[in-house]
Phi, psi and omega in degrees: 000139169333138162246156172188122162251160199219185178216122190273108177290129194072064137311300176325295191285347189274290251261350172291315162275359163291331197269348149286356166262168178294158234264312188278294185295347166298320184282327179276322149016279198309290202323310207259353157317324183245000159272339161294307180272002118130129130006267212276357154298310188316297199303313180313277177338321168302294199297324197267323227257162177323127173219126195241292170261352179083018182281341162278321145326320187284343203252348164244175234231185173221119197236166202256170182203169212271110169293148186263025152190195201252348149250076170180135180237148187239160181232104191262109134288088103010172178205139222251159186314315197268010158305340209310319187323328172315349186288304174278004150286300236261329186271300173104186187194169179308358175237326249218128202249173176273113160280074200292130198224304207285276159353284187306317203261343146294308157335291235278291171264050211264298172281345174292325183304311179311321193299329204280312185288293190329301186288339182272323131347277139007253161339311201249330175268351185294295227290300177310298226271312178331306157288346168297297174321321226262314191285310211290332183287009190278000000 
């Protein structure tokens, strides 16, 4: 399946702020970050792809995936087992002409997805140092 990566503008000030927090709360941070940003490829995919029964729209999915050290996480937009035929959409096959669903809706929603990590990024780390406060005021 298409791969595609991006770079989150204030990367810097993020990844600065992963690292005043503790290390296990940093990672999930990290974690629900690239699951935020993404949301809107899955739905955009959801949205693109040839629908008969909606079992194909239902199956794909946003799954954590294996990072190649530990501080940095990946995310999948997927397609889930009783789908597989979606392979042979997104591809085409010697009968079959390609209808492309996944690939387009990462074009599509490439920057929102970025957009999508940033605010949750925000958000979610405003929230851990907050909680970080609380304990240390004990």
């Amino acid at each position: 399946m298409p791969v595609t990566k991006s770079r989150v503008i204030g990367g810097r000030e993020i990844e600065k702020a992963l690292r005043d927090l503790p290390q296990k709360t940093a990672r999930n941070v990290l974690r629900g970050m690239v699951r935020a940003g993404a949301a809107p490829i899955r739905d955009e995919a959801r949205a693109l792809v040839r629908r008969k029964t909606g079992l194909g729209a239902k199956s794909i999915v946003t799954r954590a995936g294996r990072a190649p050290d530990r501080n940095s996480a990946v995310a999948k937009v997927t397609v889930l087992g009783r789908a597989f035929y979606l392979r042979f959409l997104e591809f085409g096959t010697r009968y079959i002409k390609a209808v492309p669903f996944l690939r387009p809706a990462a074009d599509s929603k490439n920057q929102e997805a970025v957009k999508a990590m940033g605010t949750y990024a925000g958000v979610r780390i405003e929230k851990e140092a907050k909680k970080l406060a609380r304990g240390a005021g004990r």
